[in-house]
C-alpha positions in Angstrom: -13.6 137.5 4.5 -10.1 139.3 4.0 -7.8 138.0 1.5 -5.3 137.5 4.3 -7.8 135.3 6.0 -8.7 133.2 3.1 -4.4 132.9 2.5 -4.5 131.8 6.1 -7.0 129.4 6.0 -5.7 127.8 2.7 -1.9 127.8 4.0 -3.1 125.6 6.9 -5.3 122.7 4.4 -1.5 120.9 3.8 -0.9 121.2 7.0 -3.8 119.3 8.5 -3.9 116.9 5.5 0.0 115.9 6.3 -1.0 115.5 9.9 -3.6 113.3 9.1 -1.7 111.4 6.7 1.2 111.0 9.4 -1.3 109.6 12.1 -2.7 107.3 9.3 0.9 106.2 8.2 2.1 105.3 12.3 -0.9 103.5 13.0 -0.8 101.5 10.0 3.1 100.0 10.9 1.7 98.8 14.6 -1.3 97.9 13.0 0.9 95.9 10.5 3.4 94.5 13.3 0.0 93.3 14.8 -2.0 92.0 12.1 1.3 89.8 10.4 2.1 88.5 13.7 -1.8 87.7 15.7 -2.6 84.2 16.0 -5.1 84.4 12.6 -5.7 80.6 12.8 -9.1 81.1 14.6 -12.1 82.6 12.1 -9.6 83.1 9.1 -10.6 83.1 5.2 -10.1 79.4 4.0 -6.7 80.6 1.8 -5.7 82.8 5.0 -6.1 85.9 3.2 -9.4 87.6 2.7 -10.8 87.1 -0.9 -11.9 90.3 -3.2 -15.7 90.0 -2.8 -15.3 89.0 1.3 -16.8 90.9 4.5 -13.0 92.1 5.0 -12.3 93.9 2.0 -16.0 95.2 1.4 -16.0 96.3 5.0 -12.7 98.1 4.6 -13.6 99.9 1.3 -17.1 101.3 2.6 -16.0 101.9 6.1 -12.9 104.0 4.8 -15.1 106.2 2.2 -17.5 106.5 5.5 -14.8 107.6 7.7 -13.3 110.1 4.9 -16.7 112.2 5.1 -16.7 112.2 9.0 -13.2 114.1 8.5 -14.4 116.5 6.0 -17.4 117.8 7.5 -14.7 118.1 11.2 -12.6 120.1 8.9 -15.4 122.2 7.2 -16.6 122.6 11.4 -12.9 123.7 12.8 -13.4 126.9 10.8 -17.3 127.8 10.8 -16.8 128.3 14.5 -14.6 129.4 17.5 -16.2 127.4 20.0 -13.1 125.2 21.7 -15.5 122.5 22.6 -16.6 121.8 19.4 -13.7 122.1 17.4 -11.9 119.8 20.2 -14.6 117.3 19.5 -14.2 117.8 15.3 -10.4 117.6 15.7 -10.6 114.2 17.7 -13.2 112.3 15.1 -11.2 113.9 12.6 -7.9 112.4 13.8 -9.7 108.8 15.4 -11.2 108.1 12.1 -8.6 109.1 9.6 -6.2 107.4 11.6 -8.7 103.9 11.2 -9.4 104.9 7.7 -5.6 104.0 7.2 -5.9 101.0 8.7 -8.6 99.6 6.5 -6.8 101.2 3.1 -3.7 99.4 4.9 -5.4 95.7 5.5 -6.4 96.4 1.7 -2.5 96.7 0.3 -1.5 93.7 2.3 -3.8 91.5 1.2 -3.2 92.9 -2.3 -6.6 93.9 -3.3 -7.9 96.4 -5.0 -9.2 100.0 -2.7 -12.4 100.5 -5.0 -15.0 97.9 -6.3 -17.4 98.2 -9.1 -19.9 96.8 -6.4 -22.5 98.9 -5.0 -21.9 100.0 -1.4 -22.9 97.5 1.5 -22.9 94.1 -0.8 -20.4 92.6 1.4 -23.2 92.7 4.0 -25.8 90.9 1.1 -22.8 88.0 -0.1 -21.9 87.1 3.9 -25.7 87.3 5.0 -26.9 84.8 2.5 -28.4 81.2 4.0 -27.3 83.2 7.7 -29.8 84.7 10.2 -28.6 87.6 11.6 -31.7 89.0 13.4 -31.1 93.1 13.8 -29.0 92.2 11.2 -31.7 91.6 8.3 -31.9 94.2 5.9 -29.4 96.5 7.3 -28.1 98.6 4.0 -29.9 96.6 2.0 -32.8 99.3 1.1 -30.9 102.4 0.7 -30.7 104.3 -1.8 -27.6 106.3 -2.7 -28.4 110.1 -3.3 -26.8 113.4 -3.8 -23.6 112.3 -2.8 -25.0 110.3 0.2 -23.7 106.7 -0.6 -24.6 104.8 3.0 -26.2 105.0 5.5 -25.7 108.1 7.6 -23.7 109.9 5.0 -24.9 113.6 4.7 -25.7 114.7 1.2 -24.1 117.3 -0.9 -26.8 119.5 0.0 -26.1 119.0 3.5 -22.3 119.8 3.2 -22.8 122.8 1.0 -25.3 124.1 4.4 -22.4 123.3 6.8 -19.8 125.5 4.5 -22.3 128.6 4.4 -23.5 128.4 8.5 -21.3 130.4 11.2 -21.3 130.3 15.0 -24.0 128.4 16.6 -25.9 127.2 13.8 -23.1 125.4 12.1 -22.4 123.9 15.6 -25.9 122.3 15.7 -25.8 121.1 12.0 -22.7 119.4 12.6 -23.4 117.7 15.8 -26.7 116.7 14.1 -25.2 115.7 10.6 -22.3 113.9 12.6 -24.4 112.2 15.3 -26.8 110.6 12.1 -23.0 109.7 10.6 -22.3 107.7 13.5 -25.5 105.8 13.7 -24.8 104.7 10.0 -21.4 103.8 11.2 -22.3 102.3 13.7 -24.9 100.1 12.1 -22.0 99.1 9.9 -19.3 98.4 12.2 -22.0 95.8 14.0 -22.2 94.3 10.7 -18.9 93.7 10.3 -18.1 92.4 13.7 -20.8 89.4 12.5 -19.7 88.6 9.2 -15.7 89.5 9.3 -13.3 86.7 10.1 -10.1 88.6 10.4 -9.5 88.8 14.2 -7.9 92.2 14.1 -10.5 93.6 11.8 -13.4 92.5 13.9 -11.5 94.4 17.0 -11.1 97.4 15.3 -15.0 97.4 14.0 -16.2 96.7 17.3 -13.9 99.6 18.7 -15.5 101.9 16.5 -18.7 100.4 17.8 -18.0 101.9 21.1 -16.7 104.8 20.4 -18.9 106.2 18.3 -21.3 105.5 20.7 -19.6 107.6 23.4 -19.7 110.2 20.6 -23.3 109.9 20.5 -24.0 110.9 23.8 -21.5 113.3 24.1 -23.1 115.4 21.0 -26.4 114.8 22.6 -25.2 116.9 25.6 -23.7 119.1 23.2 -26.9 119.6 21.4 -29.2 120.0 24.7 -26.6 123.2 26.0 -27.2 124.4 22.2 -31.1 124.3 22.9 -31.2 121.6 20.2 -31.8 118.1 19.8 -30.1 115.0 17.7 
């Protein structure tokens, strides 16, 4: 790689980031508008705002950290190959789920909690679930174990990332519809969680959004994968 190449490629990092940030930042105000004035009497928290430990917050810390790895390996993607399709499809994920990333840090500020916990990933899903049946429901997250960087599930590991940064062309196309279509699953998974246990009426919307849409992803990369000669 020529240093004028690598000067390129590093000039443009703010420049994504800021976009990134700006979609985050827009969607958050209507989200805002939407969230202060929604009728929030139906499925609400008993104090109206959702508590520390609750499916809201848990669901908005995970599902951000989640999302923030779905936008770095679209990022790492955008320049391991020239392929317009691909990098269309890295550059929409990328935007769709920092933008809803925003959102959930958003919820977070307004309800004046904290954006971390000291709680393992996915405990939302074992306080909520307690004394509830939730058949498909039942045990989801509850057996994983975090690993090399992998923290839920569908997360790819360091490992994984660190393949993605060295492949070029075709083969970093396949890895990343692979390592994105398993991301989604995980998501996916989640997102059904939260529409079960979450209260919040706007939250719920947005997790079952994501529901669907990641699913359209899914299929998409499948396609994606078959013209590659590869499978998910």
């Amino acid at each position: 790689m020529s240093d004028g190449t690598a000067v390129g490629r590093a000039s443009r990092q703010p420049l994504v980031a800021g976009i990134a940030a700006a979609l985050a930042l827009l969607t958050l105000v209507a989200v805002a508008v939407l969230w202060l004035t929604s009728d929030r009497s139906e499925g609400s928290t008993d104090t109206g705002t959702p508590k520390d430990t609750s499916a809201e917050a848990g669901f908005a810390r995970d599902m951000s950290v989640h999302h923030r790895q779905a936008v770095e390996m679209s990022f790492i993607v955008r320049d391991r190959t020239t392929n317009d399709e691909v990098r269309r499809l890295a550059f929409d994920i990328a935007s769709t789920q920092a933008t809803q990333a925003g959102m959930l840090q958003g919820w977070l500020d307004m309800w004046g909690l904290d954006k971390t916990s000291e709680d393992p990933p996915m405990t939302w899903m074992k306080n909520d679930m307690k004394g509830m049946d939730h058949g498909s429901m039942k045990g989801m997250g509850s057996t994983y174990k975090p690993h090399d960087g992998s923290l839920m599930p569908g997360m790819a590991t360091n490992t994984q990332l660190d393949e993605l940064r060295k492949a070029k062309g075709k083969a970093a196309e396949v890895l990343y519809l692979k390592l994105m279509t398993t991301h989604h699953k995980g998501g996916i998974d989640m997102a059904r969680g939260a529409v079960e246990l979450v209260k919040d009426p706007t939250e719920k919307h947005l997790a079952q959004t994501m529901v669907q849409g990641q699913q359209s992803d899914i299929q998409l990369m499948a396609d994606m994968l078959k013209a590659r000669g590869a499978s998910s």
